[in-house]
C-alpha positions in Angstrom: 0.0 0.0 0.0 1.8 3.2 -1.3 0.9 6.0 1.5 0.6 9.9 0.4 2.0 12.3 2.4 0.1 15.5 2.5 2.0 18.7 3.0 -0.1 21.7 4.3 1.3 24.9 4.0 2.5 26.9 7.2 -0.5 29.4 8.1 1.1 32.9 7.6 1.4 34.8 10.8 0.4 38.8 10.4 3.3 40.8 11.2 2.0 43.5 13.9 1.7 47.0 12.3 4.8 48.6 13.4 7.1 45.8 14.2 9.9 46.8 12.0 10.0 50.4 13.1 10.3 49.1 17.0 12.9 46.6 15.8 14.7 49.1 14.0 14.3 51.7 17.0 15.4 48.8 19.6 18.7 47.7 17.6 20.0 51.4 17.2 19.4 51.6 20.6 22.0 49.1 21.7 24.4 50.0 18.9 24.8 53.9 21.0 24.2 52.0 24.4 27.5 49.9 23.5 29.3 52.7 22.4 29.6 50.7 18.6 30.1 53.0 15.7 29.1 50.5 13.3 26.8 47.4 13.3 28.1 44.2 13.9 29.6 42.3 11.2 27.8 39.9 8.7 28.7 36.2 8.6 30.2 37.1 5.1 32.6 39.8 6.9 33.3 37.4 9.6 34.4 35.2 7.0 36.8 37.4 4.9 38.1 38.6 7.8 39.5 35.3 9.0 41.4 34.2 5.5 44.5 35.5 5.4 45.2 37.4 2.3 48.0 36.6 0.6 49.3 40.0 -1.3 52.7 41.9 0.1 54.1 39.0 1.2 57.9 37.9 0.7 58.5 34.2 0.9 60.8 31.1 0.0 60.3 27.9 -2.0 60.7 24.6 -0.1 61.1 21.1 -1.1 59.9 18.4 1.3 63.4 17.2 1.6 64.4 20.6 3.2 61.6 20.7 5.6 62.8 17.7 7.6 66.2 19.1 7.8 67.0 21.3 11.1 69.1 23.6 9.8 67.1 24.8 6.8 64.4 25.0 9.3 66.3 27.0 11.6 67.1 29.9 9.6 63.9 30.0 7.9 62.2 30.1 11.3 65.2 33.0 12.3 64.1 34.6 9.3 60.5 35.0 9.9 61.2 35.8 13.5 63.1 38.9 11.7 60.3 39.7 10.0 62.1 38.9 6.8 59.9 36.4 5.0 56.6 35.8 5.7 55.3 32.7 3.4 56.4 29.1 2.2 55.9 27.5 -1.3 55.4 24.0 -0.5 56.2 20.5 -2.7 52.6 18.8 -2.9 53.2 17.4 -5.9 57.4 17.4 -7.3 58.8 17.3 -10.9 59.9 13.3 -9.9 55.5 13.0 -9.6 55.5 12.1 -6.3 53.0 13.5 -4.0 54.9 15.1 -0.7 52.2 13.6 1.7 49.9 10.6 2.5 47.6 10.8 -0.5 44.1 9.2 -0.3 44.2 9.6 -4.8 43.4 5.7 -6.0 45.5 6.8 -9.2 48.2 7.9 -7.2 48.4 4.8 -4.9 48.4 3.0 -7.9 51.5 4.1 -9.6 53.1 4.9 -6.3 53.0 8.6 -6.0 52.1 8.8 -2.3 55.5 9.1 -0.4 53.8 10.3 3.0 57.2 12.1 3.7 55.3 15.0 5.2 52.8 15.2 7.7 50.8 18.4 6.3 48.2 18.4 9.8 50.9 18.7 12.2 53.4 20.4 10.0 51.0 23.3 8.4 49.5 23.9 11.7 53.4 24.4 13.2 54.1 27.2 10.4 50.9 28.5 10.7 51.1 29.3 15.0 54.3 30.9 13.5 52.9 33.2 11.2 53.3 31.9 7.9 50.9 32.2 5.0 51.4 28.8 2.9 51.0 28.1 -0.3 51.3 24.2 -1.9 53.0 23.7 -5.1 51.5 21.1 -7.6 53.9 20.2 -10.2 50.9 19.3 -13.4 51.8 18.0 -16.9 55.8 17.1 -16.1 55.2 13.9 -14.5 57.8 11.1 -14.7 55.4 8.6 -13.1 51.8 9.1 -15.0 54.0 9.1 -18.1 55.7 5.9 -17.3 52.0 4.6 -15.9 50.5 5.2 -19.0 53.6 3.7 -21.2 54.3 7.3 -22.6 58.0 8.0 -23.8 60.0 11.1 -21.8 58.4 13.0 -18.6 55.8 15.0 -19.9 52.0 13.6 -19.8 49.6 15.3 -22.7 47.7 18.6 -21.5 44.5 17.8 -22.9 44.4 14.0 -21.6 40.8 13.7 -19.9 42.5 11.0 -17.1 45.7 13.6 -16.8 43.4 15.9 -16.2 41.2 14.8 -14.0 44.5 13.6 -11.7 45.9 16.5 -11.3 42.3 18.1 -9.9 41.6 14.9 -8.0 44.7 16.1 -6.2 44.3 19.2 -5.9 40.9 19.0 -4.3 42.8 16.9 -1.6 45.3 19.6 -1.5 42.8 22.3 -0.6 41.4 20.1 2.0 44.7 20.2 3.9 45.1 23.1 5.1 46.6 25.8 2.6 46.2 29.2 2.1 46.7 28.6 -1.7 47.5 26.0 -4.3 49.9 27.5 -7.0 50.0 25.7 -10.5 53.5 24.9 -12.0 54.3 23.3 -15.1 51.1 24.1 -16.0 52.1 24.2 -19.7 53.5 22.3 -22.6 57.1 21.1 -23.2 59.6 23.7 -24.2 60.8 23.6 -27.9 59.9 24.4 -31.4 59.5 27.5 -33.5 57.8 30.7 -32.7 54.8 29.9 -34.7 50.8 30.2 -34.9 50.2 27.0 -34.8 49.3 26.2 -30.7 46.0 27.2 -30.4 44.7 23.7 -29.4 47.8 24.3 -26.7 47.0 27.6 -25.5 43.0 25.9 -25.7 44.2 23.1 -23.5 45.9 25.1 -20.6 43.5 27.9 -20.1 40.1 24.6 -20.4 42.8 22.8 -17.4 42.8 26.4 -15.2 39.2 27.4 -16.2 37.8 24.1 -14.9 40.5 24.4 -11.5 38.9 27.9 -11.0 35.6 26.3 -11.3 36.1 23.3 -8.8 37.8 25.3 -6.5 37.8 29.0 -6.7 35.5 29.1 -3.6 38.3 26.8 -1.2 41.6 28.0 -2.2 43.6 30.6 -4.0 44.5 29.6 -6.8 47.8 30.9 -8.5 50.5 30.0 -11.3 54.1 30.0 -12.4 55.3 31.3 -15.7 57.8 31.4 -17.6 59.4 34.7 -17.8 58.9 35.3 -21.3 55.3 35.2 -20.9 55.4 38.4 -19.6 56.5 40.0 -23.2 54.2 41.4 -25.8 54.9 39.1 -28.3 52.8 36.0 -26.3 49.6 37.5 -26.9 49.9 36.8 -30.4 49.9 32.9 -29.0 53.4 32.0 -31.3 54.8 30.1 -27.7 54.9 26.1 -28.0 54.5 26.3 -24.6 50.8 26.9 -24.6 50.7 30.2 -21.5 48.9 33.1 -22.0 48.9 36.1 -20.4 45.8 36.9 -21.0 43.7 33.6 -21.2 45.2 32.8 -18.2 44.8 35.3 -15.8 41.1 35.4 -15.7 41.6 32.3 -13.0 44.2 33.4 -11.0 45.0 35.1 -7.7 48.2 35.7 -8.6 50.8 35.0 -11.4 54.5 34.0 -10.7 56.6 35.1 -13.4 60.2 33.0 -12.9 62.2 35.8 -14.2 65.8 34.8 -13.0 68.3 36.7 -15.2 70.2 33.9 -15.5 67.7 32.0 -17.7 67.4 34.8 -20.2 69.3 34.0 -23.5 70.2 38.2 -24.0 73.0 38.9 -22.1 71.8 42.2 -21.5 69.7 40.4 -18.9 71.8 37.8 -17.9 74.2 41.0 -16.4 71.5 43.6 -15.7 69.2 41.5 -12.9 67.3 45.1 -11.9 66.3 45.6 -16.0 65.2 42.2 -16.3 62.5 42.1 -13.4 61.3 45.8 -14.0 61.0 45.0 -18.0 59.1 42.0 -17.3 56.7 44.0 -14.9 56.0 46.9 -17.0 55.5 44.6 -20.1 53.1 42.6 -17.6 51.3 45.1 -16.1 50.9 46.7 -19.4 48.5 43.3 -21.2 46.6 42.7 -18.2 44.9 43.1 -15.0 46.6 40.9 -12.6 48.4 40.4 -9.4 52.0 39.6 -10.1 54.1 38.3 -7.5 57.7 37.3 -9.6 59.6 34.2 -8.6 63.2 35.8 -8.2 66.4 34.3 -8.5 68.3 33.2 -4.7 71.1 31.1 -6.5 74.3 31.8 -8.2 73.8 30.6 -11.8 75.2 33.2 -14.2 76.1 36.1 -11.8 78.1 38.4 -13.6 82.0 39.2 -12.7 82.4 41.6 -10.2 79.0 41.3 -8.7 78.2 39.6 -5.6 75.1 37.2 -4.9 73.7 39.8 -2.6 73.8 42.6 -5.1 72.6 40.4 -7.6 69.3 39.6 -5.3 68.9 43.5 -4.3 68.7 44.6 -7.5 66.2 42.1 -8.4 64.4 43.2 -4.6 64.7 46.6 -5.6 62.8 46.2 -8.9 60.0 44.7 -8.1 59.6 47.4 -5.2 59.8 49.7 -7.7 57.6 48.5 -10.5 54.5 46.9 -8.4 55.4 43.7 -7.7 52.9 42.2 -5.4 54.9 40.8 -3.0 57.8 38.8 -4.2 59.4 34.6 -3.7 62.7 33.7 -4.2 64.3 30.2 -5.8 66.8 28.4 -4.6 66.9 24.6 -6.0 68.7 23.5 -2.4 66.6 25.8 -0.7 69.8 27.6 0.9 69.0 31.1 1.5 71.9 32.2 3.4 72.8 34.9 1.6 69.3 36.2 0.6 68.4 35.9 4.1 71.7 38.6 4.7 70.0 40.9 2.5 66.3 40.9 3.2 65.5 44.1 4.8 63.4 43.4 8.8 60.0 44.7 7.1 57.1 42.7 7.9 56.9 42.4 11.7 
């Protein structure tokens, strides 16, 4: 016997004439009576006013490896206390495809991607209580063990792969789960090489539909940010000639913020390999000029190509004092072996 359920609609109550006046009368009342100036704030305000914002910040790249050793701890920890740096990059996911942490991802268990090196609950809520605003770093499409999984030749695993895809966002919904102030994309692109050509559109396509649909899962749990290469920044990518498949433009729609890695040393013109100030304000000013964004450059903290007669130190100052000068929002800084000792000797005691 198949019973109905009846629903009967809730009888409307009359609101007594006046109500709303003695309501409004009552709460100004207690507004002067507690000496507020302003009426309390809505859940929404409550809200924004817990997440830490991550613009103006200064901070340093970290592999997992670094974070279990003391000594790289140490004087990361001296240099926060210094009010020197005041934000971490993070390994989630590393150019060898392995995911830093205990990874619940079936696809990941199954090629043996979870290395549980890190213990993010304990060890996010330890940088946290010391003032650091965190941001994990998901290596995407250079990915030694998908590629191998899915008996693909080299490192790389194809951008526009549905199950690549799908991966990467699988992981990065865990990521957002964990604890993070924001997930920042790298190797979010195609393989370097080839001719400056228009002929990528399905490539450009491919890396703005991965970022569009990241935006879309996630926009509401994390920032979301990216790394690019440096010569992203000039004019000449909007006409979409790069084989790497980044654009300015179609990408920043999605983003937070976008890390340009401009370390002088990687520019083929030697005019920037010598002149480390020129090449971070050029790449700014180009930037700034295409689009609307917030750019917070990757800067270069190791030793690669420093020109004779110029220190380390200079060489990171002049790159500091660049992106003071030309709008940088906030800056990071590189160092493959995470040894920051002489960035750490010129970092000015600002953010405390």
């Amino acid at each position: 016997m198949i019973r109905s359920i009846i629903y009967t609609r809730p009888m409307k109550r009359k609101t007594p004439p006046g109500f709303y006046f003695i309501l409004f009368v009552a709460l100004l009342s207690f507004v002067y009576s507690a000496g507020l100036t302003r009426l309390p704030m809505s859940a929404q305000e409550i809200a924004s006013a817990s997440i830490p914002s991550g613009h103006d910040r200064i901070g340093v790249y970290l592999t997992s490896y670094a974070l279990t050793k003391p000594s790289i701890l140490e004087a990361v920890y001296a240099a926060r206390e210094a009010g020197q740096i005041d934000m971490l990059v993070i390994n989630v996911k590393n150019m060898h495809g392995e995911l830093t942490y205990a990874s619940s991802v079936s696809l990941a268990d199954e090629i043996g991607a979870a290395t549980g090196r890190l213990d993010f609950p304990t060890l996010l809520d330890e940088l946290r209580s010391r003032g650091f605003y965190l941001i994990a770093r998901q290596v995407v499409f250079y990915d030694p063990l998908l590629a191998r999984h899915l008996g693909l030749e080299g490192t790389w695993v194809p951008c526009d792969s549905r199950l690549v895809c799908d991966y990467n966002l699988e992981i990065a919904s865990e990521v957002a789960a964990l604890g993070f102030d924001e997930l920042q994309f790298d190797y979010v692109r195609y393989p370097d090489g080839g001719e400056l050509e228009n002929v990528y559109e399905d490539r450009f396509t491919a890396i703005t539909a991965f970022l569009s649909e990241a935006h879309d899962r996630l926009g509401d749990r994390i920032s979301l940010s990216a790394d690019v290469f440096g010569r992203v920044m000039w004019p000449w990518n909007s006409r979409k000639i790069d084989p790497i498949g980044q654009s300015l433009e179609d990408m920043a729609p999605y983003l937070e913020f976008i890390s340009p890695m401009v370390y002088p040393s990687h520019y083929f013109e030697q005019v920037y390999r010598d002149d480390p100030y020129r090449t971070v304000k050029d790449a700014l000013i180009s930037g700034d000029a295409r689009v609307e964004a917030n750019f917070r450059p990757f800067l270069q903290a190791f030793d690669r190509h420093v020109p004779d007669g110029m220190s380390l130190e200079t060489y990171i100052s002049e790159q500091i004092r660049a992106a003071q000068d030309h709008g940088a929002d906030g800056y990071l800084f590189w160092h493959p072996a995470c040894e920051y000792g002489p960035l750490f000797r010129v970092l000015k005691p600002t953010l405390n």
